[in-house]
C-alpha positions as CSV (number, residue, x, y, z in Angstrom):
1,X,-19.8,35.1,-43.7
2,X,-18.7,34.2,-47.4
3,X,-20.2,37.0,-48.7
4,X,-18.9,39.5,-45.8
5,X,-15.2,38.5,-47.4
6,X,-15.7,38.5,-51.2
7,X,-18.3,35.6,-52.0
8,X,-17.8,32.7,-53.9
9,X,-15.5,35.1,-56.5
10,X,-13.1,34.4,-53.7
11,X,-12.9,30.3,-53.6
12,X,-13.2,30.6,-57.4
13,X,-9.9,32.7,-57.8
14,X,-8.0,30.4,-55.7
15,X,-8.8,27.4,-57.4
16,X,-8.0,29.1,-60.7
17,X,-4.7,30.3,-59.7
18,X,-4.2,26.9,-58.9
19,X,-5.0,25.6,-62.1
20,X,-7.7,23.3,-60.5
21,X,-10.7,24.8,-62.6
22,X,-11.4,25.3,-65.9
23,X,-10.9,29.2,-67.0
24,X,-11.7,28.4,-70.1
25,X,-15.0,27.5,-69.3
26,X,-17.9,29.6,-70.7
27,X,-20.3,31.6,-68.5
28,X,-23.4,32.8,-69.3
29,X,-22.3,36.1,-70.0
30,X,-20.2,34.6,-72.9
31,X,-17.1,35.3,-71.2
32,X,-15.1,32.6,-69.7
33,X,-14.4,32.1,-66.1
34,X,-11.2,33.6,-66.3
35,X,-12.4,36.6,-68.2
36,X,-15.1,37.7,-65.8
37,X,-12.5,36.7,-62.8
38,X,-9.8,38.8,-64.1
39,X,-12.0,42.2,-64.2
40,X,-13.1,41.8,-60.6
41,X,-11.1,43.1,-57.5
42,X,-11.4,39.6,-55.6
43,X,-9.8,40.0,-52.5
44,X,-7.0,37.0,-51.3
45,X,-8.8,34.0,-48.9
46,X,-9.1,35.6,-45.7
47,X,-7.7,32.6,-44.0
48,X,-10.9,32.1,-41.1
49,X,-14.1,31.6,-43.2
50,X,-11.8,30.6,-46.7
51,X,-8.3,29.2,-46.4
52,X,-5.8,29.2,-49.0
53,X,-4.8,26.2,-50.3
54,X,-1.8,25.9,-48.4
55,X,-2.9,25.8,-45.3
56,X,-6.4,23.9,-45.2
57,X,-9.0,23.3,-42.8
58,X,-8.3,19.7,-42.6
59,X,-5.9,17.5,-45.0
60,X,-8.7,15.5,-46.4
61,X,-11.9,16.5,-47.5
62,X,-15.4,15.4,-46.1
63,X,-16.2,12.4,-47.9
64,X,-14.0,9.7,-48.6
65,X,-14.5,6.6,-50.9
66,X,-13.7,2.9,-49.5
67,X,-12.7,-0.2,-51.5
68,X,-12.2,-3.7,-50.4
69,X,-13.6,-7.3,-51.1
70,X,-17.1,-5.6,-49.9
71,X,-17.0,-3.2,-52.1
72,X,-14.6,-3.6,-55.2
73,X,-16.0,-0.5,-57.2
74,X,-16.2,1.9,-54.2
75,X,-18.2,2.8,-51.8
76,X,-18.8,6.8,-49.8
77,X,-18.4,7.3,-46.5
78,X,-18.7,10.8,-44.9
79,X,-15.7,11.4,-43.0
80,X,-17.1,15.3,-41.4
81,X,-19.7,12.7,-39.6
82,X,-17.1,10.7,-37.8
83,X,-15.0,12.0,-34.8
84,X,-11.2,10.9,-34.4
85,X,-12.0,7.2,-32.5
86,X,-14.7,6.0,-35.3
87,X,-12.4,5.9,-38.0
88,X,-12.3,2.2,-37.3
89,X,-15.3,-0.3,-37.1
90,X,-15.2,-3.9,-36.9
91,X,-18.4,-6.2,-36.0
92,X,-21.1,-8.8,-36.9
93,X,-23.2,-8.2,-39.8
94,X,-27.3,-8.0,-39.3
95,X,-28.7,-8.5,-43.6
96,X,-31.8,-6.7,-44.3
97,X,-33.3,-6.7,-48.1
98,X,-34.7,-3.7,-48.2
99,X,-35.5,-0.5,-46.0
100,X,-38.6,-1.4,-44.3
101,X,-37.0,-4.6,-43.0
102,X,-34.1,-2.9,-41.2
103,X,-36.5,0.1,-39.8
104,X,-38.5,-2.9,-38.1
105,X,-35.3,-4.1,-36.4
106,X,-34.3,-1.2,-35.3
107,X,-37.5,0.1,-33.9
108,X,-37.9,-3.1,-32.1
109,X,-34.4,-3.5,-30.4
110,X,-33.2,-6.1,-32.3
111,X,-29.8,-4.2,-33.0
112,X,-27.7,-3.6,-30.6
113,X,-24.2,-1.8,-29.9
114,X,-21.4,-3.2,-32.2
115,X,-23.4,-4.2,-35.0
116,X,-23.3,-3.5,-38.6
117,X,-26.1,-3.2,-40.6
118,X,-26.9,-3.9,-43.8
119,X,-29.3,-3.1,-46.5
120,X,-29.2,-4.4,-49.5
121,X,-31.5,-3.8,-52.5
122,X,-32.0,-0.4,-52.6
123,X,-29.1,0.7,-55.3
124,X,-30.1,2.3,-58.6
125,X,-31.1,-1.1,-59.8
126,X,-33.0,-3.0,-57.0
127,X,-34.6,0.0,-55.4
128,X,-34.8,1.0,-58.0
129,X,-33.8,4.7,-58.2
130,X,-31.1,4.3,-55.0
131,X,-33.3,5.8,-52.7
132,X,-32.1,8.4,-49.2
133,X,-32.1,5.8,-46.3
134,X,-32.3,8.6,-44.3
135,X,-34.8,7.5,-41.7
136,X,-33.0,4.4,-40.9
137,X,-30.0,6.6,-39.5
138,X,-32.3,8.6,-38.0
139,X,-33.6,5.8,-36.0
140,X,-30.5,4.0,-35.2
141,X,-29.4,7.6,-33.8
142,X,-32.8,8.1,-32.0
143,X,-32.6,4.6,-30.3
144,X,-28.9,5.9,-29.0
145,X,-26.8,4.0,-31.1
146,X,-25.3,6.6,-33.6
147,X,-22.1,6.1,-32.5
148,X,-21.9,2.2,-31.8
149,X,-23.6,1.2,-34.7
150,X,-22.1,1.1,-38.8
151,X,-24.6,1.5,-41.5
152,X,-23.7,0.6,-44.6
153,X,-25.8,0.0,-48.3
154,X,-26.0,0.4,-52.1
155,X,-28.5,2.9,-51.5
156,X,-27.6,6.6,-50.7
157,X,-27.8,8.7,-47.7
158,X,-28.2,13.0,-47.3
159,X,-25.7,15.5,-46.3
160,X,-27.6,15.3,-42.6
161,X,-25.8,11.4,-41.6
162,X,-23.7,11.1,-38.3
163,X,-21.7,7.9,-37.2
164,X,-20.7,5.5,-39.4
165,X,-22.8,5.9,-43.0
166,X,-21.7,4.7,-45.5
167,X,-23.4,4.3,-49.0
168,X,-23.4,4.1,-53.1
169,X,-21.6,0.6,-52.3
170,X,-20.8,-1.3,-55.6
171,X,-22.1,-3.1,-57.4
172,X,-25.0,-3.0,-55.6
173,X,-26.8,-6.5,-54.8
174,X,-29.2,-6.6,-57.7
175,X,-26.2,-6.8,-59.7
176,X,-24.2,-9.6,-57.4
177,X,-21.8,-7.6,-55.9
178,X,-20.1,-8.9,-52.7
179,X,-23.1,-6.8,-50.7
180,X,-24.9,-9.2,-51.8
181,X,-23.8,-12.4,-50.8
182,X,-23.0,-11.5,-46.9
183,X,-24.9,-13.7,-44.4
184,X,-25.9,-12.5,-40.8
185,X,-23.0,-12.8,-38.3
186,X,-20.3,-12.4,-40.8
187,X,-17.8,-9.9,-40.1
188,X,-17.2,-6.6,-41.4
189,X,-14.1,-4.3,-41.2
190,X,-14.0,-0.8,-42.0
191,X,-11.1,1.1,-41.8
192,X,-11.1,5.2,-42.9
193,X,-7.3,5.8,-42.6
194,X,-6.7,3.3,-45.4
195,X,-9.7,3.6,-47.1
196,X,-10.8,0.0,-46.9
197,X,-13.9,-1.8,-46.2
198,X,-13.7,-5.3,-46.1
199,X,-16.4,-8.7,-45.5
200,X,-14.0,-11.2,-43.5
201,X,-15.3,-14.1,-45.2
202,X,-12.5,-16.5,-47.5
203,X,-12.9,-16.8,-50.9
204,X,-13.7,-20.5,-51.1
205,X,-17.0,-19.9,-48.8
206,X,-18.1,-16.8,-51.3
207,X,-17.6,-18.8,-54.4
208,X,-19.9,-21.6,-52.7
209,X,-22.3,-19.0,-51.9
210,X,-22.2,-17.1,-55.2
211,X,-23.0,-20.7,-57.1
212,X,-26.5,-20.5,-54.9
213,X,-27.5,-16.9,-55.4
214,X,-30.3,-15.3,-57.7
215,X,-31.3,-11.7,-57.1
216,X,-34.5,-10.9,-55.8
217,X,-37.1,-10.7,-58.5
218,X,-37.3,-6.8,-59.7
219,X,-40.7,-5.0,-57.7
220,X,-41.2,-2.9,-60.8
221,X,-41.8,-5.1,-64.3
222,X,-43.1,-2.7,-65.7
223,X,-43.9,0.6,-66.8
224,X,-41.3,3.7,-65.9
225,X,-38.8,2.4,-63.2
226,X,-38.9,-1.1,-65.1
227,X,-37.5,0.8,-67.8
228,X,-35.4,3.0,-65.3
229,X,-34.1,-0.2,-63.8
230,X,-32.9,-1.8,-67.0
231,X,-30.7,1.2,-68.3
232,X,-29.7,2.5,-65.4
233,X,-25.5,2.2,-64.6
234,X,-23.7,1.6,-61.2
235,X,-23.3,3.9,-58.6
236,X,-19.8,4.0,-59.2
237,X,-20.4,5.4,-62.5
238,X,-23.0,8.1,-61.5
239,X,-26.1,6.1,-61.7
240,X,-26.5,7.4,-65.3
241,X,-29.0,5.5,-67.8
242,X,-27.8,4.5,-70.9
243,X,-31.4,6.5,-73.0
């Protein structure tokens, strides 16, 4: 369909006229982006498969990033997977360290509709690498629960998540963010309108628990995702290494 009414020369034009990209940026033909898109006959956003800026699909685009006392540096949360009454989630946190451990539970019927699950240790650092935890929203949506269950975890997820799926949270637990100090039972709020994410436990009770805490030792001491894992960044700054 994109191609039928100009190709991508036709989203590119209308982000340049809106001075949201770069025309000075060089192609590979040596050119710039403006150059090349000024000798073309690009035809206007046909208004069905691309609309103008003016009049969008929706207001908001598909992802969105949350920030709250769970998540001070950010966390992503695909709003195109959520339909108009999940923008709002509130309910008892079940803590898992790890993938495997929250794939047991939910295989086994240990979560159940309300719940918010959690896993922890899987962010660039403690995973290390911030691997897909794909297969655990799979599950959760195969057992029937994809829309009365939240995910949420410093890891990352695919394009393919439904429900509430929310990843990249930082800082992640190996670094002691709040992720990592949550306790099973406590509660979680999300809320999408206002882009907040919050663990409903006071300040005085995290302190207490934050004097107590020690990451879990790293599974890697060596070799290349030792290495990874000591020069890696946050999520919230691209998961870059520092070599």
């Amino acid at each position: 369909d994109l191609d039928r009414i100009g190709g991508v020369p036709v989203v590119l034009k209308e982000l340049l006229d809106a001075d949201l990209l770069h025309g000075d940026a060089l192609t590979i033909t040596g050119r710039t982006m403006a150059e090349e898109l000024a000798d073309l006959d690009v035809p206007d956003p046909d208004g069905e498969v691309v609309h103008p800026l003016d009049r969008p699909i929706h207001d908001a685009g598909g992802l969105a990033i949350l920030r709250g006392s769970l998540a001070p540096d950010g966390a992503v949360v695909k709003i195109a997977g959520l339909t108009e009454d999940q923008m709002t989630f509130e309910g008892p946190a079940r803590v898992f360290d790890g993938e495997q451990a929250a794939m047991e539970a939910v295989l086994t019927g240990q979560i159940v509709d309300g719940d918010v699950i959690v896993i922890r240790y899987e962010g660039p650092k403690g995973g290390p690498g911030m691997r897909e935890m794909l297969a655990v929203t799979s599950a959760v949506k195969g057992a029937g629960l994809g829309s009365t269950v939240a995910l949420l975890t410093d890891g990352r997820f695919s394009g393919a998540t439904h429900g509430f799926s929310i990843g990249h949270v930082a800082p992640e637990a190996t670094d002691g963010g709040p992720i990592a100090l949550v306790r099973e039972g406590d509660r979680i709020r999300i809320d999408v309108p206002t882009r907040k994410m919050d663990l409903l436990v006071d300040e005085v009770e995290l302190a207490t628990r934050r004097e107590g805490w020690e990451p879990l030792p790293p599974r890697y001491t060596r070799g290349v995702l030792a290495k990874y894992a000591r020069t890696v960044s946050s999520a919230s700054l691209g998961a870059t290494t520092s070599v």
